[in-house]
C-alpha positions in Angstrom: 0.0 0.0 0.0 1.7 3.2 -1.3 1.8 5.9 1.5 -0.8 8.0 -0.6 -3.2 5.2 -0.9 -3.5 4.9 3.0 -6.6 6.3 4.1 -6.9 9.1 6.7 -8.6 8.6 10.3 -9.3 12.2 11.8 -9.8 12.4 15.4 -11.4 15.3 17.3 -10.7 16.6 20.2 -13.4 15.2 22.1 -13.1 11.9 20.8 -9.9 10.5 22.2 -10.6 6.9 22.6 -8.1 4.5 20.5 -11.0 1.4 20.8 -13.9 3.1 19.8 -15.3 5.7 16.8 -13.0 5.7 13.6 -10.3 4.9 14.8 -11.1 1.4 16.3 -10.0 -2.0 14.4 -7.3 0.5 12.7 -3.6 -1.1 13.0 -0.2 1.1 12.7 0.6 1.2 9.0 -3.1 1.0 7.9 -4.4 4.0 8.4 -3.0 7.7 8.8 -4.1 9.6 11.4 -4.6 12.9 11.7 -5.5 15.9 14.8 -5.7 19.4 14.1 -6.1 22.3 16.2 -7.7 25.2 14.9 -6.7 28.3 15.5 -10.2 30.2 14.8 -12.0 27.7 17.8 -9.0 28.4 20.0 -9.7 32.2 19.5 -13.1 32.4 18.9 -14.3 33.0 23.0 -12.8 33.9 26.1 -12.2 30.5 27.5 -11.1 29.3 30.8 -7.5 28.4 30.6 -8.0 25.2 32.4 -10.5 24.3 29.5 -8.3 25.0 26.6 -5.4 23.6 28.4 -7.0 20.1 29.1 -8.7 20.1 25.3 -5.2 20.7 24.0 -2.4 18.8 25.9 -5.4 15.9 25.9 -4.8 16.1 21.9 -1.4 16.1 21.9 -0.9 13.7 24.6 -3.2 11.4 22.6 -0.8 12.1 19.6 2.0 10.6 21.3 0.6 7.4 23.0 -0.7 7.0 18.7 3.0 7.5 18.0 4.4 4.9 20.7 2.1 2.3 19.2 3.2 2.8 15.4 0.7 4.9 13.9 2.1 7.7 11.7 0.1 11.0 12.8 -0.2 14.1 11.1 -0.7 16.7 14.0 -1.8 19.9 12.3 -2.6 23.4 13.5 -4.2 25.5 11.2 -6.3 29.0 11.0 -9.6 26.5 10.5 -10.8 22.5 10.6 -11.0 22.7 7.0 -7.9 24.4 6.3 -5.9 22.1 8.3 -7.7 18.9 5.8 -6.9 20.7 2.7 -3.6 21.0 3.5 -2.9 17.7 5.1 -4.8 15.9 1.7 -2.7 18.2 0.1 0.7 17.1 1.9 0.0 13.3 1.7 -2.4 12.8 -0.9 -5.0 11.6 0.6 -8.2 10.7 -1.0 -9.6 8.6 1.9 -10.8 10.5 5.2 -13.2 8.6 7.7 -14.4 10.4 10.9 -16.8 9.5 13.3 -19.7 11.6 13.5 -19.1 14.7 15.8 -20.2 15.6 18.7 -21.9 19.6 17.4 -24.4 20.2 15.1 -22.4 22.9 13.1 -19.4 19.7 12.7 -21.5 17.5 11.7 -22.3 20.2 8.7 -18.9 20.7 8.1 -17.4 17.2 7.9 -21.0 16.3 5.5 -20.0 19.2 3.6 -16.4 17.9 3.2 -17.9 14.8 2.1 -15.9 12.4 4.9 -16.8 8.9 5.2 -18.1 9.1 8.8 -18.9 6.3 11.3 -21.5 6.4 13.8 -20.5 8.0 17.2 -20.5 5.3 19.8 -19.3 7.5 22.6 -22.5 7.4 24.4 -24.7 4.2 25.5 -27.4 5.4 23.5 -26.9 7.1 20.2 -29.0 10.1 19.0 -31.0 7.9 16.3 -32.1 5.5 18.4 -33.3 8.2 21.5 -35.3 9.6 18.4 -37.0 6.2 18.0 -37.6 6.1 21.6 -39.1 9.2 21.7 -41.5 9.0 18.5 -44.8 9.1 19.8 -45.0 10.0 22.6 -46.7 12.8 24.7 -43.5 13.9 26.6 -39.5 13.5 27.0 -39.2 13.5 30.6 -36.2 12.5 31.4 -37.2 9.7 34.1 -39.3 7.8 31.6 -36.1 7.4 29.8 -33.9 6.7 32.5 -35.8 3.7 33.2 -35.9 2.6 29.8 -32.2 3.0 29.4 -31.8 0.9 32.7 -34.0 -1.6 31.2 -32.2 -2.0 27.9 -29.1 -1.8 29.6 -29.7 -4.5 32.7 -28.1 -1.8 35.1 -29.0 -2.0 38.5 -31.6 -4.9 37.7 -32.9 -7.7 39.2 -34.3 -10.6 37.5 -36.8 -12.3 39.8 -39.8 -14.6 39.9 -41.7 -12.3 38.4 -39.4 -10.9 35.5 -36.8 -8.1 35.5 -37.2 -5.4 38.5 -35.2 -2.4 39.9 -32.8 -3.4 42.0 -34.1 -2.4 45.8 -38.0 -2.2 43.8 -37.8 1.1 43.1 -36.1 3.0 40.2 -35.2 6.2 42.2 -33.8 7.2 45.4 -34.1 10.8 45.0 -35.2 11.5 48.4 -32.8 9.9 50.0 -30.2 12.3 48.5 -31.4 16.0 49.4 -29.7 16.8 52.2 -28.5 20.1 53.0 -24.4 20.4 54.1 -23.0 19.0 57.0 -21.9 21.3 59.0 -19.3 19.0 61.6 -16.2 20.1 59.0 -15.7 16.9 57.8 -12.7 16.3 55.2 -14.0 15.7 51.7 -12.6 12.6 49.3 -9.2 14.4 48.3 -8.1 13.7 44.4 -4.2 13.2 43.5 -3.3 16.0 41.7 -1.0 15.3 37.9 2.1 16.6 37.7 2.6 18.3 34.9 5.0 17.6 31.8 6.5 19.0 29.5 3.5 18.7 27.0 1.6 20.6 29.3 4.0 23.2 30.1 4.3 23.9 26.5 0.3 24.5 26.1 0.4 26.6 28.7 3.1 28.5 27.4 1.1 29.4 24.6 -2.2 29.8 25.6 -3.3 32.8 24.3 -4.2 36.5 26.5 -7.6 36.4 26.5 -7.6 33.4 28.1 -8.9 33.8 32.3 -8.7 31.6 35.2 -6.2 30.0 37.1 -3.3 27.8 35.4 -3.8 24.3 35.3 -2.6 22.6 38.4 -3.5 18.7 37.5 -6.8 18.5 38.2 -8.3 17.2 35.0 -6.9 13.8 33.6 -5.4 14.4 30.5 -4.7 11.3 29.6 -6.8 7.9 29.7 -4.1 6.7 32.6 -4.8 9.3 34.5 -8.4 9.5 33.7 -8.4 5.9 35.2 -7.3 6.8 38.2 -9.9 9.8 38.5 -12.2 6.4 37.9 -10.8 4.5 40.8 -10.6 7.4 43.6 -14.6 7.9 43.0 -15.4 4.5 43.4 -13.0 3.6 46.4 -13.1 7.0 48.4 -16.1 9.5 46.8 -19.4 7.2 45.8 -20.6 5.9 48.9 -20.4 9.5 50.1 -22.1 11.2 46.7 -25.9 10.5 47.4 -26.6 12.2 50.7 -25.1 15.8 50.1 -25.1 15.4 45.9 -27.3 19.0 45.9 -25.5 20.5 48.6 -23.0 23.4 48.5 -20.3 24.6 50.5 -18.5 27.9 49.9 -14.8 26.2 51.2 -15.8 23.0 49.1 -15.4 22.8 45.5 -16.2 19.4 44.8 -17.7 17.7 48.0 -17.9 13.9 46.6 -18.9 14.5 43.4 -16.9 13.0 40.9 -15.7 15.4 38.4 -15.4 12.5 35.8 -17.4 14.6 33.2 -14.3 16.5 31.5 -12.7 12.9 30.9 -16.3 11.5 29.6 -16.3 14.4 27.5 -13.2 14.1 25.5 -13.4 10.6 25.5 -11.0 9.6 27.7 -13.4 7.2 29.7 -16.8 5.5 28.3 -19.7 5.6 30.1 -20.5 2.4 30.0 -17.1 1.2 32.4 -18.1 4.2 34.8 -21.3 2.9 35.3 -19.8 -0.9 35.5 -17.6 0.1 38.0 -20.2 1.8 40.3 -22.8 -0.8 40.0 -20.0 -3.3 41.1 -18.4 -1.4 43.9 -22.9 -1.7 45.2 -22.8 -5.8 44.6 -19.9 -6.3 46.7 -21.1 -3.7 49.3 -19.0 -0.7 48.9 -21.7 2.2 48.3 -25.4 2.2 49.3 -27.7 2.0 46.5 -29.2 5.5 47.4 -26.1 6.7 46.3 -24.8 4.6 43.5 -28.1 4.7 42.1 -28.5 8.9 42.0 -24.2 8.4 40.3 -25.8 6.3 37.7 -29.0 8.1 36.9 -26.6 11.2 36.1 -24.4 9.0 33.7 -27.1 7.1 31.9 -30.1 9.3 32.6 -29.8 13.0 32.7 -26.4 12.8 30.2 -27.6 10.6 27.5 -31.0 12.5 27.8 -29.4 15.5 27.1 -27.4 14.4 24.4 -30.4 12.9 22.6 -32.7 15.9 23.5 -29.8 18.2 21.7 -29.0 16.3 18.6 -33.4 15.9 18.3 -34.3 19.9 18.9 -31.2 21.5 16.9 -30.5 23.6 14.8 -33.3 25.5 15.7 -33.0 25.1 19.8 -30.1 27.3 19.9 -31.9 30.5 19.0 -34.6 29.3 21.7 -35.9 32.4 23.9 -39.6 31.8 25.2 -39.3 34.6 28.2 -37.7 37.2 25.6 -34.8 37.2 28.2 -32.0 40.1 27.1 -29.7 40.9 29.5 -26.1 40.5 29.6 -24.4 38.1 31.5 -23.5 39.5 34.8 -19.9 41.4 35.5 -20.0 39.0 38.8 -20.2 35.7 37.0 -17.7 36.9 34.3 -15.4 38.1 36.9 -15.1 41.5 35.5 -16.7 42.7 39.0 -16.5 41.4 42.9 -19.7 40.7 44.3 -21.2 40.7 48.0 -23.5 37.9 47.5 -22.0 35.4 49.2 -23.0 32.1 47.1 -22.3 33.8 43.7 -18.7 34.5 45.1 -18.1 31.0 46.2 -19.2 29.6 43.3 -17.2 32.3 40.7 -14.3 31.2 42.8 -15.0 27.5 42.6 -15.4 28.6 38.7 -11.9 30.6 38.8 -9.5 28.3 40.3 -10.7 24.6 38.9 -13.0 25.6 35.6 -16.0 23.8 37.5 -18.7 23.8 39.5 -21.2 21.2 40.8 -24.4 20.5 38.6 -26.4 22.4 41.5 -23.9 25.6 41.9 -24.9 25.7 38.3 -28.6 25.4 38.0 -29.2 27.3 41.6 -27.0 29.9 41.7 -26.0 30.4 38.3 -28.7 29.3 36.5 -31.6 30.8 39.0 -29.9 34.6 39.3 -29.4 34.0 35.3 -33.6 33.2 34.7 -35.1 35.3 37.4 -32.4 38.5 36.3 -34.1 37.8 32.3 -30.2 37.0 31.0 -29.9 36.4 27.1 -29.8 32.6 27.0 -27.7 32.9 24.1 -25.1 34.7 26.1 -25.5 32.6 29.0 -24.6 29.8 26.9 -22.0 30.5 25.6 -20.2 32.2 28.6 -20.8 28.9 30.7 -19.2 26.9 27.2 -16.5 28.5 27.5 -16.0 28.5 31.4 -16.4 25.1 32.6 -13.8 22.1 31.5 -16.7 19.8 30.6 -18.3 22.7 28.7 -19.3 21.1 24.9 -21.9 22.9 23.0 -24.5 19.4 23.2 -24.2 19.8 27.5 -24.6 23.8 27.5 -27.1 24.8 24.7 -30.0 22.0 26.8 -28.9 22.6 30.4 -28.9 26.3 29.9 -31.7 26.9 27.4 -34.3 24.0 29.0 -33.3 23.1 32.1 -31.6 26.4 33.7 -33.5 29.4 31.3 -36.3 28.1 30.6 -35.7 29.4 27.2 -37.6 27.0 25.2 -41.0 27.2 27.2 -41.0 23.8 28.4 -39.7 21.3 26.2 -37.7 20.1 28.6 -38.2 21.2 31.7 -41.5 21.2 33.6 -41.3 24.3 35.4 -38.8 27.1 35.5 -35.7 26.0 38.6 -36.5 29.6 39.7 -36.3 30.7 43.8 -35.3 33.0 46.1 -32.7 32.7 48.9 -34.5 30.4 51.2 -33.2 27.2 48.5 -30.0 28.4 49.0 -30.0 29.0 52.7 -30.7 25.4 53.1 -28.5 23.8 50.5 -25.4 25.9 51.7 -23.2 27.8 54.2 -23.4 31.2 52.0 -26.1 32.9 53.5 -24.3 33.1 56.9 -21.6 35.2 55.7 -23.7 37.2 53.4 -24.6 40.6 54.0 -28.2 40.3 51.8 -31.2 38.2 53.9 -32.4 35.2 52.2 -35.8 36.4 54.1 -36.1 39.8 53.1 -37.5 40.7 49.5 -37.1 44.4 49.7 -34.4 46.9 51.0 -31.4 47.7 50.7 -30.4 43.7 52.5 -32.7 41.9 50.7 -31.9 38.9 49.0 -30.9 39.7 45.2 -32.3 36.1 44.5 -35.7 36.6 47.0 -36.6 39.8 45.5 -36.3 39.1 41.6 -37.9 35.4 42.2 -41.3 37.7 43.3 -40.2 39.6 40.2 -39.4 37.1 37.7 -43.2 35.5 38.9 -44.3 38.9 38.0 -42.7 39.6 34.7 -43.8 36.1 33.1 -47.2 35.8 35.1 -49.4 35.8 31.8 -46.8 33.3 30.0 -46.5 31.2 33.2 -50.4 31.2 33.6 -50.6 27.8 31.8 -48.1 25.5 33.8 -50.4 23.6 36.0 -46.7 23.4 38.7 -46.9 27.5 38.9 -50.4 27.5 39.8 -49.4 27.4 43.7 -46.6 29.8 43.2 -48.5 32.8 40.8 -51.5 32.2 43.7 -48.9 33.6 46.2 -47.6 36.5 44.2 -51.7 37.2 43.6 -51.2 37.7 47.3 -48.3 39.7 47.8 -49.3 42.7 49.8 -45.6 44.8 48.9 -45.5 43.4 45.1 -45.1 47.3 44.1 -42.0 47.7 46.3 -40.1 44.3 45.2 -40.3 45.1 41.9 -39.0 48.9 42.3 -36.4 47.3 44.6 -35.8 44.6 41.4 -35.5 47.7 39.0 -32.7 48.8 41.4 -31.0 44.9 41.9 -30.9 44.5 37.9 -29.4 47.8 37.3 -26.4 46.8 40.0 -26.0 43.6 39.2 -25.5 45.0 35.1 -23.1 47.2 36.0 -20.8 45.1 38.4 -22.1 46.9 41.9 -23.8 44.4 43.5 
């Protein structure tokens, strides 16, 4: 085979997994492969430097291990994906390039209009076509109807008795068991070994570019399937059988708690769901973890992710310009860090955000998320800040868990209700309102609660589009009854005029 007869295998940068995609079954010498970093994605946002750090040295890293097993690899850099084809084809001659299917809309368009061979994306336990045959038909998408299915299909956590297959415990979900607020005896958290870096890291950070924020790497966030592993096997051994009870609860000194910040390496596809959610369910048979809490590890893995990913790839292109509560603010100076802010739970979780490029899936949707809804924040703007902060932040995660599930953006197709409150959530699901100045209580005056006085105002704003939703009936009843409504929303007019220009 002459060297420009050997077809091309193109690996993204979020699909770094030798034994699955394109590149699996390949041999060194039968293939090519090829990585290419493009310049006009690396300087298209202001991204987190830990998130373009891990995205890059994982590519490179994944170079070399390619390399040390035989395979010759072309690893480009160029002004665009395209650019860096044409001139690799052009280099080597290639006439054969297979992909597997990307993980964005907009790449997917790309590599069709390139006219790749591509091969279906088997990153995920349930690919996009076949959540769209799940979901033909049928009245709604919640996300626990297909959580169970998937468990079904994919005999986790089942029992097969007497009487057929059954959940393991006979029930599918332990939610309940798993909403307690924060300890407060100071109790250490699981700790997580920390990678030190080489030279292939050093030399991405060297050349990250200015506009880039947030602390430097510091080892963190596997960059490599190795280390990934081990991210794997500290979970399971040290963080799972603690995850359940406190997964929704936050603590300003905590960045983690026992979550198990796996996500980033799931993302680029340094670990498969499918062993994460092997390994948990086994470390429950031999009695490591309670089921409460493997259970609520697993729904997030094979539940809320896969819906997610199916909900994306099923609602785009359109769902991106989603905006059902005509939302148009900017994103806040306090979450961008362009401004210090004295409420206490957005400063934890900023910081959080700041030194690791991550924050828990509740720091998100309640602090985050609810100041971002109930403030009327462009979910456009929302999304694509939060893309570009977080280490786990691909477009298919942000566009459904900002626009459906935190924004409310597309008037329900996903979620049932807006995740809107006011302080009192946050008062019991953390230790910020201690230290805070504002009064989770109070809805107007100068200490009131940001998030208590534009929840009244939020209900207020969207009454008449909110009217409909059966699960706001209770909640538009109390604002119908709200003997200082005039006063919150003056003292709202004032909140959203600090919080826009960085002084609150």
């Amino acid at each position: 085979m002459t060297s420009a007869s050997i077809p091309t295998v193109w690996v993204f940068g979020d699909q770094l997994d030798r034994a699955r995609g394109a590149l699996a079954g390949w041999m060194p010498g039968e293939c090519r492969v090829l990585l290419v970093e493009s310049e006009t994605l690396i300087t298209s946002r202001r991204w987190h430097r830990q998130r373009l750090h891990l995205v890059l040295s994982a590519m490179m890293h994944f170079a070399v291990e390619l390399r040390v097993e035989g395979f010759e690899v072309d690893y480009r850099r160029a002004g665009t994906l395209g650019q860096g084809l044409r001139e690799h084809r052009d280099e080597f001659g290639t006439t054969r390039v297979i992909a597997m299917e990307p993980t964005s809309w907009d790449g997917r368009v790309l590599l069709e209009r390139l006219g790749l061979e591509l091969t279906r994306n088997d990153l995920f336990l349930c690919h996009y076509d076949d959540f769209a045959s799940w979901a033909t038909g049928r009245k709604r998408l919640t996300m626990e109807d297909f959580y169970r299915w998937q468990r079904q299909r994919l005999g986790v956590l089942i029992d097969h008795g007497v009487g057929g297959p059954e959940p393991v415990g006979g029930q599918w979900n332990f939610d309940h068991d798993n909403r307690e607020p924060p300890p407060r005896d100071g109790r250490a958290w699981p700790a997580i070994e920390a990678f030190e870096l080489d030279d292939i890291d050093q030399a991405v950070l060297a050349r990250l570019p200015p506009t880039t924020f947030g602390a430097d790497p510091d080892g963190t966030w596997p960059v490599t399937r190795t280390q990934a592993l081990i991210r794997l096997s500290e979970f399971v051994d040290h963080g799972l059988a603690l995850f359940g009870p406190h997964e929704d609860a936050m603590l300003a000194a905590e960045w983690k708690l026992a979550h198990s910040v796996l996500s980033s390496s799931m993302n680029l596809g340094l670990l498969h769901p499918s062993e994460i959610v092997e390994a948990a369910e086994a470390a429950y048979r031999r009695g490591a973890a309670p089921l409460s809490s493997v259970e609520g590890f697993i729904r997030q893995v094979i539940g809320w992710r896969e819906y997610v990913w199916g909900v994306y790839w099923m609602w785009m292109p359109d769902y991106r310009a989603s905006n059902a509560l005509s939302a148009m603010r900017p994103v806040p100076p306090a979450f961008t860090g362009q401004a210090a802010t004295e409420m206490a739970c957005v400063a934890g979780v900023i910081g959080h955000l700041h030194d690791h490029g991550y924050a828990h899936h509740i720091e998100r949707l309640m602090v985050l998320g609810n100041l971002a809804l109930t403030a009327g924040v462009d979910p456009a703007a929302m999304t694509e800040w939060m893309r570009a902060s977080f280490v786990d932040g691909a477009e298919w995660v942000m566009l459904p868990n900002v626009i459906g599930m935190a924004l409310f953006a597309d008037g329900g197709m996903m979620a049932t209700k807006p995740y809107a409150s006011g302080g009192a959530y946050i008062n019991k699901m953390s230790d910020s309102c201690r230290t805070c100045r504002f009064d989770p209580m109070l809805r107007v005056g100068p200490n009131a609660c940001p998030y208590t006085t534009l929840y009244w105002d939020f209900l207020a704003r969207n009454a008449e589009v909110l009217a409909g939703n059966h699960r706001m009936a209770r909640p538009l009843a109390a604002l119908r009854r709200l003997s200082d409504l005039p006063a919150v929303r003056n003292r709202a007019i004032e909140v959203l005029g600090l919080l826009d220009s960085g002084e609150l």
